[in-house]
LUMVO-468012 format. One line per 8 residues: their letters; for each residue x, y, z of N, C-alpha, C, CB. Coordinates in nm, 4 decimals, decimal comma. Glycine has a CB too. Layout:
BEGIN
A) X/Y/Z/X/Y/Z/X/Y/Z/X/Y/Z ~ ...
This chain:
BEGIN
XXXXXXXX) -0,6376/-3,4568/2,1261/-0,6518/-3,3125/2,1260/-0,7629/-3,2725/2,0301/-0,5192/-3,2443/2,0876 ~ -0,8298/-3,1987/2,0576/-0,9472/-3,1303/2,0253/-0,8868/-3,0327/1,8667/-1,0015/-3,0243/2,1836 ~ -0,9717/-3,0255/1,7828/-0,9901/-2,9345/1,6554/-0,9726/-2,8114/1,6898/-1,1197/-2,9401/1,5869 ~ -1,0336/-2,7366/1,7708/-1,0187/-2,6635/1,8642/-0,9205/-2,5863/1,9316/-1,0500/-2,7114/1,9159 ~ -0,8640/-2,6796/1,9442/-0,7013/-2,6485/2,0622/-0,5856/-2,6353/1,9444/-0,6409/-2,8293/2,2014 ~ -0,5871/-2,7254/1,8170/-0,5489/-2,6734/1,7277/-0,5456/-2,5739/1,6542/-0,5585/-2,7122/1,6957 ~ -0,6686/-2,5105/1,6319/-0,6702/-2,3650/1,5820/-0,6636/-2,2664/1,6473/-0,7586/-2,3344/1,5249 ~ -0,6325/-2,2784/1,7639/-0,6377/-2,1486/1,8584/-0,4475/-2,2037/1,8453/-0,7639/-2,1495/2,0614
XXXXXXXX) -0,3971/-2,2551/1,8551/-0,2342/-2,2733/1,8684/-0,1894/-2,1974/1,7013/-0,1777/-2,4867/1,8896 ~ -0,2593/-2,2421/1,6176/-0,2112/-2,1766/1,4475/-0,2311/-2,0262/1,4797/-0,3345/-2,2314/1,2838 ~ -0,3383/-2,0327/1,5469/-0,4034/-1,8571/1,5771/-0,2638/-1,7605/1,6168/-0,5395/-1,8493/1,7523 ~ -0,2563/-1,8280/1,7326/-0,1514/-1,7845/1,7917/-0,0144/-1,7629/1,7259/-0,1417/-1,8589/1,8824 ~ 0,0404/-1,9062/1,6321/0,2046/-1,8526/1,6523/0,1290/-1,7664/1,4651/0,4073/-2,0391/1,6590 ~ 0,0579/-1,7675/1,3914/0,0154/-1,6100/1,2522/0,0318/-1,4949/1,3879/-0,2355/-1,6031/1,1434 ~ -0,0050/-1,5018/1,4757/-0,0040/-1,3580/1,5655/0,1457/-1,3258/1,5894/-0,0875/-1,3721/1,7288 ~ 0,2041/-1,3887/1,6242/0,3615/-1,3671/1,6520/0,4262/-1,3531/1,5575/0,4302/-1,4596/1,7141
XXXXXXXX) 0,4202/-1,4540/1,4488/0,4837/-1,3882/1,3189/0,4897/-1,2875/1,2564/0,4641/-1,4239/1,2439 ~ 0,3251/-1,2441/1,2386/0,2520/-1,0663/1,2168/0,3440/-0,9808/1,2783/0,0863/-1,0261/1,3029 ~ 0,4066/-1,0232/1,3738/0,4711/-0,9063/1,4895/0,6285/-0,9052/1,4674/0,4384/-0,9549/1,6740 ~ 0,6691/-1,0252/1,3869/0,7892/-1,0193/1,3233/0,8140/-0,9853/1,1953/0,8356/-1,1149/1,3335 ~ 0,9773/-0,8882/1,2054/0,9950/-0,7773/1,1245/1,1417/-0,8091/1,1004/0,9564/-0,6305/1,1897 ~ 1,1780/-0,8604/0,9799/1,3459/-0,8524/0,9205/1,4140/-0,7004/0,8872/1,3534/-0,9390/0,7592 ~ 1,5123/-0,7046/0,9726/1,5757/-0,5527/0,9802/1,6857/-0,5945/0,8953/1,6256/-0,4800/1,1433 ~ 1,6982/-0,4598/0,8119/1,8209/-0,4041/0,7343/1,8842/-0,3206/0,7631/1,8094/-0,3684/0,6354
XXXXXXXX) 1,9620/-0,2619/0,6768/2,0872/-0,1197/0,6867/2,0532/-0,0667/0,5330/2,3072/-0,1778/0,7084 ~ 2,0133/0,0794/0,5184/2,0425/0,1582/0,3857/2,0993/0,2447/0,4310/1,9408/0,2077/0,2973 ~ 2,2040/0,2917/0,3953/2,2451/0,4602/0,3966/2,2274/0,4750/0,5754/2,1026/0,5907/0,2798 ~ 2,2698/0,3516/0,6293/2,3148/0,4033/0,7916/2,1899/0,4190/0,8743/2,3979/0,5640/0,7973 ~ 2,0989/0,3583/0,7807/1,9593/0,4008/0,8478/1,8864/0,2600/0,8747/1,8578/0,5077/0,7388 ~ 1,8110/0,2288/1,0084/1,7569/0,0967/0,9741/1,6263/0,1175/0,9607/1,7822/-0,0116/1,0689 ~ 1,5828/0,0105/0,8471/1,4359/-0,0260/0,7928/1,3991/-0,1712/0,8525/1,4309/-0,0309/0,6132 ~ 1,2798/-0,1598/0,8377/1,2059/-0,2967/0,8706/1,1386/-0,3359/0,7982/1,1351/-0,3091/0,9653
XXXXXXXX) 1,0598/-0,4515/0,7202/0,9733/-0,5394/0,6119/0,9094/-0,6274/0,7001/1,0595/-0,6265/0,4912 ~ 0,7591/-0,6888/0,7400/0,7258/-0,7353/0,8016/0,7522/-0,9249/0,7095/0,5996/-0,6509/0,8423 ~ 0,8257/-0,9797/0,8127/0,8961/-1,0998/0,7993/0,7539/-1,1922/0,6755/0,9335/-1,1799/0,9962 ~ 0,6225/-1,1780/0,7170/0,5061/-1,2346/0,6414/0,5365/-1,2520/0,4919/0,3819/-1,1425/0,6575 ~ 0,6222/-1,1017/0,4744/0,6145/-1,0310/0,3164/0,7388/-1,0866/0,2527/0,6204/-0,8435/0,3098 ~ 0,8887/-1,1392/0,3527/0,9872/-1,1802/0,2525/0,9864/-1,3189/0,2456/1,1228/-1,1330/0,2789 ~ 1,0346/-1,3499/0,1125/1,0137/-1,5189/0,0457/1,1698/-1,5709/0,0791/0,9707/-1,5301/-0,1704 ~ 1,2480/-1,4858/0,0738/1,4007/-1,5533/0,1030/1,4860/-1,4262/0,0752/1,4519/-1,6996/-0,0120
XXXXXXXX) 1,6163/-1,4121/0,1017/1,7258/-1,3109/0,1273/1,8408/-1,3908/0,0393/1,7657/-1,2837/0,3082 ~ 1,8626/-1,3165/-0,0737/2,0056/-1,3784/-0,1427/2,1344/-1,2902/-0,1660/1,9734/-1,4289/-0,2891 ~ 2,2145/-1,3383/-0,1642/2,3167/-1,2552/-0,1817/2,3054/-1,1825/-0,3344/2,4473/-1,3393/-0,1578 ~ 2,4201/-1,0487/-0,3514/2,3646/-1,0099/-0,4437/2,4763/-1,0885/-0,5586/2,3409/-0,8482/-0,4341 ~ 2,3735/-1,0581/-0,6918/2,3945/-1,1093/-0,8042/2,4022/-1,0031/-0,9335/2,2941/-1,2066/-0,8135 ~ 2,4888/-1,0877/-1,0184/2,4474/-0,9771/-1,1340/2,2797/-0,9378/-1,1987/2,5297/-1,0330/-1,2633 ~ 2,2844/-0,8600/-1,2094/2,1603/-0,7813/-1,2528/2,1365/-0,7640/-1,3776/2,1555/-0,6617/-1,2085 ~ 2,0241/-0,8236/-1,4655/2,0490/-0,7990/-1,5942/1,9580/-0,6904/-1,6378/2,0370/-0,9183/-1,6726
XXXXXXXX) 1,9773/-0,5303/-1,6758/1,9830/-0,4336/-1,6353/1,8165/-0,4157/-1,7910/2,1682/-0,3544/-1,6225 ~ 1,7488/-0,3400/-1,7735/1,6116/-0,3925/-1,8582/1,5771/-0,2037/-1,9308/1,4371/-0,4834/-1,7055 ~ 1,5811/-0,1921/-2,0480/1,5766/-0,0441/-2,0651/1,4212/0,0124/-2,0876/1,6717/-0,0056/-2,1952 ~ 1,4977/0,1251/-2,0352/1,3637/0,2316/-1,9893/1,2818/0,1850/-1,8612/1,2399/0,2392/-2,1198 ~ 1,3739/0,1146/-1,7410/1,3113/0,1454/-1,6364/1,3771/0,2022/-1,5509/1,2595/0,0608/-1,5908 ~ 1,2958/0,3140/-1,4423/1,2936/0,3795/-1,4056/1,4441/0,3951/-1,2814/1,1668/0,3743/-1,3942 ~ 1,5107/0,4938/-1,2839/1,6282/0,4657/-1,1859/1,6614/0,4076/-1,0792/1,6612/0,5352/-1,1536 ~ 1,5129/0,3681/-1,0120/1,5365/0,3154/-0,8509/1,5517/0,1246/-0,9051/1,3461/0,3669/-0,7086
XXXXXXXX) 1,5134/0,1150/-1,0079/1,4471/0,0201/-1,0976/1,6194/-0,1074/-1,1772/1,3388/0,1559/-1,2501 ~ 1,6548/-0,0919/-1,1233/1,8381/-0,1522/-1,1319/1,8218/-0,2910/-1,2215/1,9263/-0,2080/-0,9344 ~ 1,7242/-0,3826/-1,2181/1,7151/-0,5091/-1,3945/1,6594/-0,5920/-1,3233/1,8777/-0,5971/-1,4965 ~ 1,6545/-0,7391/-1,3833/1,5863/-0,8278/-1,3085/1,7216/-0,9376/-1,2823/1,4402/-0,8881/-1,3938 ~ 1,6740/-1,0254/-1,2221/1,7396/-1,1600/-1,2119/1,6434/-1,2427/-1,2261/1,8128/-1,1915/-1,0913 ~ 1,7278/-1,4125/-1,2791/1,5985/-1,5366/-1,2655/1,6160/-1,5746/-1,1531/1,5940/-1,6726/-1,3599 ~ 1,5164/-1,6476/-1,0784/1,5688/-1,6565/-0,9638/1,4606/-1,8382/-0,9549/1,5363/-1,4883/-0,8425 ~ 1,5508/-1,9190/-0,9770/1,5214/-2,0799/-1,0113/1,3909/-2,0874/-1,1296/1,4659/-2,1732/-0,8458
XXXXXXXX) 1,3935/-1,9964/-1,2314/1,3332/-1,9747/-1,3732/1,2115/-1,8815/-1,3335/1,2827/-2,1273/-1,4579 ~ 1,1798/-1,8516/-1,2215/1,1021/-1,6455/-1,2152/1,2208/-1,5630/-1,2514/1,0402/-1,5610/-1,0121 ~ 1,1501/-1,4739/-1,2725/1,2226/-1,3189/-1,3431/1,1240/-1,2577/-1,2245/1,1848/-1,2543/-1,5622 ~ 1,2726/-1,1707/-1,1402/1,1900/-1,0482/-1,0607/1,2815/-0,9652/-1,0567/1,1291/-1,0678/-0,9125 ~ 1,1620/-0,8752/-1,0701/1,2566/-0,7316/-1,0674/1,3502/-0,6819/-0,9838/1,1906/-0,6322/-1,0602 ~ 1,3971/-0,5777/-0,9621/1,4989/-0,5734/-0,8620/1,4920/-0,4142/-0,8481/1,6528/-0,6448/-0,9071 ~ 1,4738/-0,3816/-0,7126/1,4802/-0,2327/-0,7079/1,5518/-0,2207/-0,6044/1,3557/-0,1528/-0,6996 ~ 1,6335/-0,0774/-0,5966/1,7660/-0,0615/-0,5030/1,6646/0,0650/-0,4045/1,9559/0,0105/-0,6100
XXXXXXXX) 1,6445/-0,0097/-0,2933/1,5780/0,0632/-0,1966/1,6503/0,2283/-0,1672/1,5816/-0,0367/-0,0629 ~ 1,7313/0,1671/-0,1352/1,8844/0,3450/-0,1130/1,7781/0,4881/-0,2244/2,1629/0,2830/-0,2781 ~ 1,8239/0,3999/-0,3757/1,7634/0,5092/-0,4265/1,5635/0,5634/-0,4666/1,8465/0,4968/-0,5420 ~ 1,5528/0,4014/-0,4427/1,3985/0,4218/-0,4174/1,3011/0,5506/-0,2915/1,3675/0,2648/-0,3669 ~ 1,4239/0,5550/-0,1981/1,3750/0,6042/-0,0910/1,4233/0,7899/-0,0755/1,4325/0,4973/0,0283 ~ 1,4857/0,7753/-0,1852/1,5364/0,9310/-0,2246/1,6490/0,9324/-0,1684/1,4529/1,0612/-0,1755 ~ 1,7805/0,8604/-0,1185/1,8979/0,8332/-0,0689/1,9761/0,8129/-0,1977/1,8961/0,7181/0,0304 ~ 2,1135/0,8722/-0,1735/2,2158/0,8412/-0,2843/2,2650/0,7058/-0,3148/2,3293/0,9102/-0,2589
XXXXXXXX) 2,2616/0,6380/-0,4067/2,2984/0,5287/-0,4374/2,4838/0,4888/-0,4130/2,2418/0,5266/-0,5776 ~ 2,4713/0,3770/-0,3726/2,6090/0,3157/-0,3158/2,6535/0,1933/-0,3899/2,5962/0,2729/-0,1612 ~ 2,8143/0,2323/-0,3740/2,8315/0,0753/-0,4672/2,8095/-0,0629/-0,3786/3,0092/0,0577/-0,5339 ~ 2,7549/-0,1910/-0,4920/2,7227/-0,2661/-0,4031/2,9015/-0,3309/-0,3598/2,5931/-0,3745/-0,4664 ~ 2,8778/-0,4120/-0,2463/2,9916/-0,5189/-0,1579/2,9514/-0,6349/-0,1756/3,0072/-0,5080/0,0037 ~ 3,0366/-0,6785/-0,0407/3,0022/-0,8585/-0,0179/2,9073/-0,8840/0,1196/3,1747/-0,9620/0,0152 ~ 2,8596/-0,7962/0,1582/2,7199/-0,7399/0,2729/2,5976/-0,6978/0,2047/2,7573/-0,5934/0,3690 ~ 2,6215/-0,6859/0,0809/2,5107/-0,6034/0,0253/2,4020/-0,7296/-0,0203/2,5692/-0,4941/-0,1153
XXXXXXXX) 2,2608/-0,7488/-0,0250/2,2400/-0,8596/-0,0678/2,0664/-0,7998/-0,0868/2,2950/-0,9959/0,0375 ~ 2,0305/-0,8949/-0,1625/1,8477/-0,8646/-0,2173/1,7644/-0,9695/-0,1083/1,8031/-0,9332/-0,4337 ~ 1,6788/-0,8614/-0,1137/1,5211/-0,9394/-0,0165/1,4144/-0,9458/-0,1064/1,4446/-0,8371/0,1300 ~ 1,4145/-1,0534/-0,1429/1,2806/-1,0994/-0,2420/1,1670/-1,1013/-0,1301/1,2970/-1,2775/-0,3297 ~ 1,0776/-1,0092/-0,1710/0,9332/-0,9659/-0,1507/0,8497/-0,9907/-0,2265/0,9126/-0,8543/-0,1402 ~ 0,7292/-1,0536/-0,1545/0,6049/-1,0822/-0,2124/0,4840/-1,0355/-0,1729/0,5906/-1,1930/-0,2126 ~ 0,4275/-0,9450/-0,2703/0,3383/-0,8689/-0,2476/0,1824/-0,8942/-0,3518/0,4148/-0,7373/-0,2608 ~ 0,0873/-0,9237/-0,2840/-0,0616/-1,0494/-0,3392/0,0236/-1,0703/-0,4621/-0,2756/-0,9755/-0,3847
XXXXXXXX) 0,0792/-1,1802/-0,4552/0,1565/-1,2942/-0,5509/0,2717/-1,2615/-0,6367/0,0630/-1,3512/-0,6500 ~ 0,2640/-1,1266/-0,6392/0,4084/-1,0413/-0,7367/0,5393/-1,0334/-0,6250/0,3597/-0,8286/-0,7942 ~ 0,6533/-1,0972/-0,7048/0,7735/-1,0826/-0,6120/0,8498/-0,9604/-0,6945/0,8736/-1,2394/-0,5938 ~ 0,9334/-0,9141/-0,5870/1,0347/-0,8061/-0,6743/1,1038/-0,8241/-0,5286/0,9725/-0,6139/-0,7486 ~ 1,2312/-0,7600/-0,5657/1,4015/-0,8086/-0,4876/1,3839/-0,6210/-0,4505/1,6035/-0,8927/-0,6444 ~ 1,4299/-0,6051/-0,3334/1,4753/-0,4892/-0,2902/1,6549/-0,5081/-0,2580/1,3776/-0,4499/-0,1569 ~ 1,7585/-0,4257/-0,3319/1,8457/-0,4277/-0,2467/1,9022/-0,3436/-0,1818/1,9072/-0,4692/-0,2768 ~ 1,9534/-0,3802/-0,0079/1,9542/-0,3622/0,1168/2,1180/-0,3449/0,1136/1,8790/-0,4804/0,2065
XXXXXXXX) 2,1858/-0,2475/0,2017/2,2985/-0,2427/0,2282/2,3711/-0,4055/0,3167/2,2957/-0,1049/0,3045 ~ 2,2963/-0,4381/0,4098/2,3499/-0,4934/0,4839/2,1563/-0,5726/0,5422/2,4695/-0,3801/0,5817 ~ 2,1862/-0,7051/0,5986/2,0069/-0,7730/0,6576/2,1099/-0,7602/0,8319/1,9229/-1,0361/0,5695 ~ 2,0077/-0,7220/0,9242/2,0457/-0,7335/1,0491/2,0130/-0,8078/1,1258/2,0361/-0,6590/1,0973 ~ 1,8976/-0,8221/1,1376/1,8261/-0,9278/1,2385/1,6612/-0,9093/1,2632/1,9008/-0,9112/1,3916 ~ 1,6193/-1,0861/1,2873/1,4715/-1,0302/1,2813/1,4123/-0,9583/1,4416/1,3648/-1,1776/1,2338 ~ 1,3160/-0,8972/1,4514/1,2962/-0,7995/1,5664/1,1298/-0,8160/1,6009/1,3441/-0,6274/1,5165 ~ 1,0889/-0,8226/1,7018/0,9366/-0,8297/1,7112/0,9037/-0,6597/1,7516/0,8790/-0,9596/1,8469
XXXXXXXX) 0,8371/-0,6361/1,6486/0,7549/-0,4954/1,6685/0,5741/-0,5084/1,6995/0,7790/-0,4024/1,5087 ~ 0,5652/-0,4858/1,8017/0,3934/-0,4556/1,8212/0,3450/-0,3433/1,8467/0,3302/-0,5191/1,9222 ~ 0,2157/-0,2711/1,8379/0,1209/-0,1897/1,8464/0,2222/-0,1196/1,9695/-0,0425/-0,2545/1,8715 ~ 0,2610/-0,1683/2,0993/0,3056/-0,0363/2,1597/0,4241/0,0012/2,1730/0,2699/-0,0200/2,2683 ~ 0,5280/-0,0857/2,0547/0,6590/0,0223/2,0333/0,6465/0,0540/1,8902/0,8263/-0,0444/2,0664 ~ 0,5229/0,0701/1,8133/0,5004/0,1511/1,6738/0,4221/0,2205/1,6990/0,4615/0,0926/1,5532 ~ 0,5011/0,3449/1,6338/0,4469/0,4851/1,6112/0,4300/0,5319/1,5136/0,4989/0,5680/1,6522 ~ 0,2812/0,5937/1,4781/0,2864/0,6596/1,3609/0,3739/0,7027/1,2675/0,2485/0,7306/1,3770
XXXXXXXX) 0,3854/0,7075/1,1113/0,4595/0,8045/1,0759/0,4754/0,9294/1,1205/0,4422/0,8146/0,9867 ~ 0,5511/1,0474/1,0684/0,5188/1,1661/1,1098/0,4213/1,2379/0,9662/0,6697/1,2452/1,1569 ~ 0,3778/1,3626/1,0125/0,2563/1,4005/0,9148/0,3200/1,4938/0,8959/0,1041/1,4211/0,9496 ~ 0,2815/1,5828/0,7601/0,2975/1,7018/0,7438/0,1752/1,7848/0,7223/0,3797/1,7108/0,6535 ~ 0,0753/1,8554/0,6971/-0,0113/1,9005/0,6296/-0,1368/1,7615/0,6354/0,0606/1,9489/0,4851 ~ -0,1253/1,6727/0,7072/-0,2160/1,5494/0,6879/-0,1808/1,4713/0,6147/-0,3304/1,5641/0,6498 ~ -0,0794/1,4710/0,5393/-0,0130/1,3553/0,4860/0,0930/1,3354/0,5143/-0,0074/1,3442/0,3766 ~ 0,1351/1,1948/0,5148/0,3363/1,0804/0,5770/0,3701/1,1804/0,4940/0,4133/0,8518/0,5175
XXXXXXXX) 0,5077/1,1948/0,5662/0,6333/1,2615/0,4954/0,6677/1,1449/0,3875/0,7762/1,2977/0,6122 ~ 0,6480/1,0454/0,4435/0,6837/0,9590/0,3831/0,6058/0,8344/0,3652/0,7809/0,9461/0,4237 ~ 0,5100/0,8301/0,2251/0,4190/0,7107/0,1851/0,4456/0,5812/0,1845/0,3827/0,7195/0,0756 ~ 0,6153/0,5467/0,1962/0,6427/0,4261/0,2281/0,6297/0,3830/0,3478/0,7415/0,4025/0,1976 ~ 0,6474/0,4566/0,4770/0,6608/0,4216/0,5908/0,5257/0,3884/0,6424/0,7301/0,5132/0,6577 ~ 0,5424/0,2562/0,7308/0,4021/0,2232/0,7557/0,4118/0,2794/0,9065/0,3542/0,0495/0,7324 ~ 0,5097/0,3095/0,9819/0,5456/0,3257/1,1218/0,6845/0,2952/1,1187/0,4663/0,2374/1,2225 ~ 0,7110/0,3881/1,2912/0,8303/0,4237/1,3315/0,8339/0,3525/1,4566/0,8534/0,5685/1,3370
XXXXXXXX) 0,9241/0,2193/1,4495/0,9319/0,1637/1,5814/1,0863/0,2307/1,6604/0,9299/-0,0192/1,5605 ~ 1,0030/0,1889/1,8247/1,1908/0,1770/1,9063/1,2138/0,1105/1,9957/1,2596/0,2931/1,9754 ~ 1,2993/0,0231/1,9565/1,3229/-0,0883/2,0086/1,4605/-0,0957/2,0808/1,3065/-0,1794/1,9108 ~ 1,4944/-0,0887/2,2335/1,5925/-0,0492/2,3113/1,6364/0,0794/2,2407/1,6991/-0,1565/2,3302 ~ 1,7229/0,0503/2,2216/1,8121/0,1994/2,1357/1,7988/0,2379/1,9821/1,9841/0,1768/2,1382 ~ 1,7399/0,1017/1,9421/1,6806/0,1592/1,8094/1,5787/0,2029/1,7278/1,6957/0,1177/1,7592 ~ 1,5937/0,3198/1,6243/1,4912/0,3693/1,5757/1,4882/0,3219/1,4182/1,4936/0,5163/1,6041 ~ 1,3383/0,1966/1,3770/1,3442/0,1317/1,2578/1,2104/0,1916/1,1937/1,3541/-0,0327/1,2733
XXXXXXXX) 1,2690/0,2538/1,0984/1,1420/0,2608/1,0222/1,1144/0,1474/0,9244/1,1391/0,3862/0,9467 ~ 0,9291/0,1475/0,9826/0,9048/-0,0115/0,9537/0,8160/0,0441/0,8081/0,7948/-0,1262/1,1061 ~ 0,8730/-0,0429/0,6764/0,8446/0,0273/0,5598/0,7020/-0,0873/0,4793/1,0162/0,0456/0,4598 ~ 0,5806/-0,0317/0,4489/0,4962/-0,1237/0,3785/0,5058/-0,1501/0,2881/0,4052/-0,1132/0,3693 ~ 0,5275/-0,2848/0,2336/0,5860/-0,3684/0,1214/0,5196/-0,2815/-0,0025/0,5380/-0,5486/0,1272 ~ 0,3459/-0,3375/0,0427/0,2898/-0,2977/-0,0813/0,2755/-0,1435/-0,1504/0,1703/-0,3460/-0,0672 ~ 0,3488/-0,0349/-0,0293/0,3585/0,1162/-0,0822/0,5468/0,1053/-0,1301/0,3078/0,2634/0,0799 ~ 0,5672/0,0582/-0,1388/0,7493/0,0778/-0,1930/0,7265/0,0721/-0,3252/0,8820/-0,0554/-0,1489
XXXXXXXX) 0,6113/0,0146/-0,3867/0,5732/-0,0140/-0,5466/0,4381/0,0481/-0,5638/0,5639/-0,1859/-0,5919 ~ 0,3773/0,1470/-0,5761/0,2553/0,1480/-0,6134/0,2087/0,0282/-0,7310/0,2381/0,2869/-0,6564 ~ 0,1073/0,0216/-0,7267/0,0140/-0,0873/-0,7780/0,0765/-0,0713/-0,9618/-0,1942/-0,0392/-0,7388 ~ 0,0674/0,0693/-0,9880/0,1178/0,0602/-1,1657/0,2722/-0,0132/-1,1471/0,1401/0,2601/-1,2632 ~ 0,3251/0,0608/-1,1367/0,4783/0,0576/-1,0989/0,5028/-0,0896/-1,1029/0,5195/0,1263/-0,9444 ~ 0,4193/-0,1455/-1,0080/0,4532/-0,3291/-0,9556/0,4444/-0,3790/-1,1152/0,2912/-0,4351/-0,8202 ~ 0,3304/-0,3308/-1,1218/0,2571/-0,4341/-1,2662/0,3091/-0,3721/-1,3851/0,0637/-0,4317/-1,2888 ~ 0,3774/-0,2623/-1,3877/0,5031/-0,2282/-1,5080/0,6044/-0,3033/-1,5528/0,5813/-0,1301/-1,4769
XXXXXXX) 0,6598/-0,3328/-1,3737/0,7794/-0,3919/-1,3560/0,7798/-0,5502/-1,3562/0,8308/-0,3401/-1,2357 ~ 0,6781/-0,5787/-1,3302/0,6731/-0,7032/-1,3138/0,5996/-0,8014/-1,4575/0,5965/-0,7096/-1,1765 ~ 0,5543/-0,6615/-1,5621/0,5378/-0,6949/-1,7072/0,6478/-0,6898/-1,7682/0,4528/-0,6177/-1,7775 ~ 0,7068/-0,5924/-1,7323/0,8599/-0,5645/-1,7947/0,9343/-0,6756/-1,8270/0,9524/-0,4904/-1,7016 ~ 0,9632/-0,7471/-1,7021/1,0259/-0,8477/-1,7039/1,0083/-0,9844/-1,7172/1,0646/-0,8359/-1,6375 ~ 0,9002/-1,0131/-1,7552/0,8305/-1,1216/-1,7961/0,7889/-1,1329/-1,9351/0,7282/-1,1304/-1,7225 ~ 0,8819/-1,0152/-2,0208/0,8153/-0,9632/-2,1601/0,9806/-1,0906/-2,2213/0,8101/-0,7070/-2,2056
């Protein structure tokens, strides 16, 4: 087999992956993270809680000797915070080389979203209602808002949090 025929096959299954999206549950609502961006899904753990950060901002954990932060999406996203269960669990995200844990009510299943079942956010005045949302997919009966890793943290925020806890 040709050099060739090899890189057009890698080509291919980065294209399919790109198009895969790990679905959750917050607050009854489903979100999506494009599958590229999570490093692994753990159940949840105690949190060792880090002062003076910010409320959405819940402590870090080690996680096999990294320290990453941990932010509770529910209240990140302007949703009331819930107690956690035994469904409730963190999605370690990696965003250009910084990980931080989002935690998720419930992980559902992974879902392929492409260009023609994503839809814009909605706008208000020319700007997303909502800066996290990268698009609004629908997929049979469901409506996932598919959320961009690297806007859930602005760039300070990441590198606050991710000094924070490495202090």
């Amino acid at each position: 087999m040709s050099a060739g025929w090899m890189g057009t096959e890698t080509n291919t299954a980065d294209n399919v992956l790109q198009n895969q999206y790990l679905t959750f549950l917050a607050d009854q609502q489903i979100f999506g993270v494009p599958i590229v961006d999570v490093m692994q899904i753990i159940r949840m753990q105690k949190l060792v809680e880090v002062p003076d950060y910010p409320p959405y901002a819940k402590g870090i954990i080690n996680l096999r000797g990294t320290i990453v932060p941990i932010i509770d999406v529910r209240v990140r996203l302007g949703k009331p915070g819930a107690e956690y269960n035994d469904r409730t669990c963190i999605v370690v995200i990696d965003v250009q080389g910084r990980h931080y844990g989002i935690v998720v009510d419930q992980v559902s299943e992974v879902v392929e979203i492409t260009s023609r079942n994503l839809s814009d956010p909605p706008k208000m005045g020319g700007k997303s209602v909502n800066e996290y949302l990268k698009g609004i997919a629908k997929i049979e009966d469901k409506v996932i808002m598919v959320l961009d890793c690297a806007k859930l943290l602005r760039e300070e925020e990441l590198r606050a949090l991710t000094s924070a806890a490495n202090v």
